[in-house]
C-alpha positions as CSV (number, residue, x, y, z in Angstrom):
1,X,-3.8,-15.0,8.3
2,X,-3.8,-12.9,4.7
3,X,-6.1,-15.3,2.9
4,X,-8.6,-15.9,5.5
5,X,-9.2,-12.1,5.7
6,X,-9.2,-11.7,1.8
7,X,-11.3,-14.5,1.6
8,X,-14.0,-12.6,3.9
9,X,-14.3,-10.3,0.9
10,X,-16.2,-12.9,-0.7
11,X,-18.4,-13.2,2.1
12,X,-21.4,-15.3,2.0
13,X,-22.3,-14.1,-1.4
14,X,-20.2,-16.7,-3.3
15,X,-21.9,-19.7,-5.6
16,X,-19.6,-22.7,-6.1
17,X,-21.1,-25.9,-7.7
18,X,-22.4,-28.6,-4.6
19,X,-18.9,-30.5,-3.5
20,X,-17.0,-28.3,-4.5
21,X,-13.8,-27.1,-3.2
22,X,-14.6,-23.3,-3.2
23,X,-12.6,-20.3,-2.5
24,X,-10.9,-21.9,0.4
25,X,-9.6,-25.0,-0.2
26,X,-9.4,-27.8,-2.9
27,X,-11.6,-30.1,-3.8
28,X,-11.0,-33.9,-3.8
29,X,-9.6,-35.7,-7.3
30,X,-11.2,-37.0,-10.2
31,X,-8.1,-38.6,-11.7
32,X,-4.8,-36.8,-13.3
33,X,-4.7,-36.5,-16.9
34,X,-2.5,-38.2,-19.2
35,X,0.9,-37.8,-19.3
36,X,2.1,-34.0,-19.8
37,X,-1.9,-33.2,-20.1
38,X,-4.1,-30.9,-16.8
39,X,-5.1,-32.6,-13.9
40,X,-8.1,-31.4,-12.2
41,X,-9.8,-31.8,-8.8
42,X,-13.1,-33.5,-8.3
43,X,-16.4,-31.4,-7.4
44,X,-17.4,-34.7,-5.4
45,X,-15.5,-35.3,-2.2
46,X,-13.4,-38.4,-0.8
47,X,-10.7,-38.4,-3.0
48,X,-6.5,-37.2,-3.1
49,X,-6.8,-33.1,-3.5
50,X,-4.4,-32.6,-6.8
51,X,-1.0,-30.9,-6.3
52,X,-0.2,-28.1,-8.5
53,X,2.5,-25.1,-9.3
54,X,5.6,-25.1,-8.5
55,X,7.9,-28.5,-8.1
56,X,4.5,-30.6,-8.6
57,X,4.7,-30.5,-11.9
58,X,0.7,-30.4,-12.0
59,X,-1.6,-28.1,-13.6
60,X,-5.5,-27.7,-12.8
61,X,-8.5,-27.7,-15.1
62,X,-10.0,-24.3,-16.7
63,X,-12.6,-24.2,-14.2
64,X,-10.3,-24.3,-11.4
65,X,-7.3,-22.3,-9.8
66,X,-4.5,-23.8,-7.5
67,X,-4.8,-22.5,-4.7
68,X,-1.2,-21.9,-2.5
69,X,-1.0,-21.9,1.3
70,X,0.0,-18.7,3.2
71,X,-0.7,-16.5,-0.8
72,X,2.6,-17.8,-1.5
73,X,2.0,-18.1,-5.4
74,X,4.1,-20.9,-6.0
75,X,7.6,-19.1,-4.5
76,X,10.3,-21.1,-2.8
77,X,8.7,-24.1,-4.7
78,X,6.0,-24.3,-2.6
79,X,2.7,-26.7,-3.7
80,X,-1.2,-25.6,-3.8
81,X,-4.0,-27.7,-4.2
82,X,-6.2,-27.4,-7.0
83,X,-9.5,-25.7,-6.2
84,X,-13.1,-24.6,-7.9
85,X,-12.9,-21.3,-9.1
86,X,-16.5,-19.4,-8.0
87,X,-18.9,-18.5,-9.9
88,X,-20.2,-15.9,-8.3
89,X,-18.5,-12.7,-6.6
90,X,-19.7,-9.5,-4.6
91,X,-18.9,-6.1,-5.8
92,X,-16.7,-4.8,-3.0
93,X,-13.6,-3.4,-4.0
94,X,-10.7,-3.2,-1.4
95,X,-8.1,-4.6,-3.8
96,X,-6.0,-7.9,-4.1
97,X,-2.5,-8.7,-6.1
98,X,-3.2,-11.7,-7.8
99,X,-0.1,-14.5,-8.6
100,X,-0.4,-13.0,-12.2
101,X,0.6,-9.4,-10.8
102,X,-2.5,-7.7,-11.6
103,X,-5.0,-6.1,-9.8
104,X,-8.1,-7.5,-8.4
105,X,-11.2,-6.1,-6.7
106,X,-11.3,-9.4,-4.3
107,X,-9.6,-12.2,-3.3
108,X,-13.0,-13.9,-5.4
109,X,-12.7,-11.9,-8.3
110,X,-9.0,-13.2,-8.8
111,X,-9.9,-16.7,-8.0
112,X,-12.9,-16.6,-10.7
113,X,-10.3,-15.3,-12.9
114,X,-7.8,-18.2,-12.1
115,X,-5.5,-17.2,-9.9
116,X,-4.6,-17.2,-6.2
117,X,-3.8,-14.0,-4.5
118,X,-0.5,-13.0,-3.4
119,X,1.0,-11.0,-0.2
120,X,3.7,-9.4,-2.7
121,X,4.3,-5.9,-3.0
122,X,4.0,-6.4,-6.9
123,X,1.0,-4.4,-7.2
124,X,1.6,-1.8,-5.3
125,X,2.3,0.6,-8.4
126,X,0.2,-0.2,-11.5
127,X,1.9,0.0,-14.5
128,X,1.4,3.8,-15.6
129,X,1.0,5.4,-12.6
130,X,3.2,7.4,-10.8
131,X,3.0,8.4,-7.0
132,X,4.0,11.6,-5.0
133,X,3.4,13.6,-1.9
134,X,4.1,16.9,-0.2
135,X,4.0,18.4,3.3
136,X,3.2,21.7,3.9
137,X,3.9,23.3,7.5
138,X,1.5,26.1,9.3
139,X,-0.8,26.2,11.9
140,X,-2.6,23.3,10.7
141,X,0.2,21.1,8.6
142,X,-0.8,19.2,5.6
143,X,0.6,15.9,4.1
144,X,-0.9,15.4,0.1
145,X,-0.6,12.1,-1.4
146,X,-1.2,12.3,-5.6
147,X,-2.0,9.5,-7.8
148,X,-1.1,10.5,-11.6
149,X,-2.9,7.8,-14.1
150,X,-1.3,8.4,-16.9
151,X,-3.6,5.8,-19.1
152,X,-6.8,7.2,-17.4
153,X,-5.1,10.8,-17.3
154,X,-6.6,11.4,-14.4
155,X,-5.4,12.6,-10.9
156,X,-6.6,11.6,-7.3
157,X,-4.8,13.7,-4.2
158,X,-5.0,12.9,-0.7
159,X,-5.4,15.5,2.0
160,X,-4.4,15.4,5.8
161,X,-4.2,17.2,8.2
162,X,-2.5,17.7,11.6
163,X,-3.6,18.5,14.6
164,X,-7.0,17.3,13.9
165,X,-9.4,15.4,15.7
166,X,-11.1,13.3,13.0
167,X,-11.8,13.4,9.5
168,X,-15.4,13.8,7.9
169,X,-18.1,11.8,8.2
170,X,-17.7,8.4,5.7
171,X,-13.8,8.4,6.1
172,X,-12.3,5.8,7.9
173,X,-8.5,6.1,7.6
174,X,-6.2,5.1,10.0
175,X,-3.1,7.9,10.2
176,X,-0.3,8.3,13.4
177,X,-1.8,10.4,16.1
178,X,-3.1,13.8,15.6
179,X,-3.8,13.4,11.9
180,X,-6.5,13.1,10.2
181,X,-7.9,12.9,6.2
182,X,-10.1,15.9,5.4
183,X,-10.6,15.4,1.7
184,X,-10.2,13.5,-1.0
185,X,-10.3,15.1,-5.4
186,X,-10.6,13.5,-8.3
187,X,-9.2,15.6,-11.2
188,X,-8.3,15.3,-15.0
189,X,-5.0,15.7,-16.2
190,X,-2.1,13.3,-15.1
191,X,0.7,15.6,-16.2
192,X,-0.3,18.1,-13.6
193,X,-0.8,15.8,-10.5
194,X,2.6,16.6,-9.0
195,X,3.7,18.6,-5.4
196,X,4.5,21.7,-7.9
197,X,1.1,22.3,-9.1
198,X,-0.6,23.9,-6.5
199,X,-3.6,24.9,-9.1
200,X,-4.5,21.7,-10.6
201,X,-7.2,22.2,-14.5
202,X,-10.5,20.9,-14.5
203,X,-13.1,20.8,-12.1
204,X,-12.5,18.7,-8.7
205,X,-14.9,16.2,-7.6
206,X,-14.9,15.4,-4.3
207,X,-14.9,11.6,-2.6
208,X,-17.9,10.6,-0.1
209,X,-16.0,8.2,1.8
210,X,-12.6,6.8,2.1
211,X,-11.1,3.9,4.3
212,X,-7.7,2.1,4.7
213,X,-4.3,3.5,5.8
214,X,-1.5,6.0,5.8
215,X,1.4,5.4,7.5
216,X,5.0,6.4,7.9
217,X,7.8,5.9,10.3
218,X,10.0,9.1,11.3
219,X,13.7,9.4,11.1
220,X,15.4,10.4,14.5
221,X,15.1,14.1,15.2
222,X,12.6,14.8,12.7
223,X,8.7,15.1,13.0
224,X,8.0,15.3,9.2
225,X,8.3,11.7,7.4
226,X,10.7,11.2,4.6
227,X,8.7,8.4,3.1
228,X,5.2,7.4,3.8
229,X,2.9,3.8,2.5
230,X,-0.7,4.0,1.7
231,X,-3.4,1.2,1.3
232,X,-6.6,3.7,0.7
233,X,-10.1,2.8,-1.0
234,X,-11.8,6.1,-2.2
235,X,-15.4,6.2,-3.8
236,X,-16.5,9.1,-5.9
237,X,-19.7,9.9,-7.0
238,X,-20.8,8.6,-10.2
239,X,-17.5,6.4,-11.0
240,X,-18.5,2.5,-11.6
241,X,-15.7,1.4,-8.9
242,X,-13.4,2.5,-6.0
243,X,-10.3,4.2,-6.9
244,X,-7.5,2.6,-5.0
245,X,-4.2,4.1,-3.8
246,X,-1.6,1.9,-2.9
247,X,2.1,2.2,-2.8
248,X,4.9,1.8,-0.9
249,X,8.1,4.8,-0.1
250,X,6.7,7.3,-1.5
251,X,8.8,9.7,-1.3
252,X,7.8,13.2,0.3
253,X,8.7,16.8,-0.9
254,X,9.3,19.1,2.1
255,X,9.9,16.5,4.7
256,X,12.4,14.5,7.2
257,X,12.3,18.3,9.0
């Protein structure tokens, strides 16, 4: 399951108070509030776990998030269980959607924050930031993936390459057969991180490892994909966090040959 594995991300590094209901599940009940007021789960255990979101009408205390079965953030009136929020989280960054559409490192950083995490695509584009990608043919093809942020202004691109046997040491991204990543450049300048500029300003600094996936399923009678999806985390030298590049159908220049 989703939240089991986002969960891991957490790892053993999380403090919660003693008895409480941690990242995983709710804790027991210390009483509703009045009427119309929060109701909060207990950090001791033996009580009724709290209902919350959705058709339960319930709310949980500001120290606490509810916490929704299967990441399912309420939808089709579905019922969580209030839970502990953590105190403390590790510093890995493979990226969450949290219930509140915004993006989180970890499934613990969202939970600290107040909010479950979610198996929507809502995050898949950040606001300001566009996606792209290109395929060039020759004796060794290339597929580039570009990542304009426009707040940051700022431009990440994606290379792979076909037929290949593997990608450089540190990167660790799973592509169809044949292809692999060779490099990954961080760039200034948003407005020229598109397919049609092949000369990009500023100096490039290069990634030291990548992991995560790029994918794409071919139309019949072609061997170039239309469209392609990508769940990468990229780490550059000197930046305070992974930059992550995920989307869905993006759409590729030069392809569906």
């Amino acid at each position: 399951m989703l939240f089991g594995l986002l969960l891991a991300a957490c790892g053993g590094s999380v403090d919660t108070p003693p008895g409480s209901g941690g990242a995983g599940g709710a804790g027991g009940a210390d009483g509703a509030g009045g009427a119309g007021g929060a109701t909060s789960s207990t950090s001791g255990g033996g009580g009724t776990p709290v209902a919350c979101g959705a058709r339960s009408g319930g709310t949980c205390g500001a120290e606490e998030y509810c916490d929704f079965p299967d990441d399912s953030c309420g939808t089709f009136d579905t019922v969580g269980q209030c839970a502990d929020r953590p105190d403390v989280c590790t510093a890995d960054c493979p990226g969450v959607c949290g219930c509140d559409g915004q993006f989180y490192c970890n499934a613990c950083t969202a939970q600290m924050a107040g909010v479950d995490v979610s198996e929507s695509t809502s995050c898949l584009k950040a606001e300001g930031t566009d996606y792209a990608a290109s395929y060039w043919p020759g004796g060794l093809d290339h597929i580039i993936v570009y990542k304009a942020d426009k707040e940051a202004d700022r431009c990440v691109r994606l290379y792979a390459d076909a037929p290949v046997e593997g990608g450089p040491e540190g990167f660790d991204v799973e592509l169809p057969d044949t292809w692999a990543v060779s490099r990954v450049e961080l760039t200034d300048g948003a407005a020229d991180c598109t397919p049609e500029t092949l000369n990009p300003a500023g100096e490039a600094v290069g990634a030291t490892g990548a992991a995560g996936t790029l994918s794409w399923e071919l139309a019949t009678g072609s061997i170039i994909p239309c469209i392609l999806d990508i769940d990468v985390t990229i780490t550059f030298p000197g930046e305070p966090a992974p930059e992550v590049l995920r989307a869905a159908g993006v759409d590729v220049a030069g392809g569906c040959l």
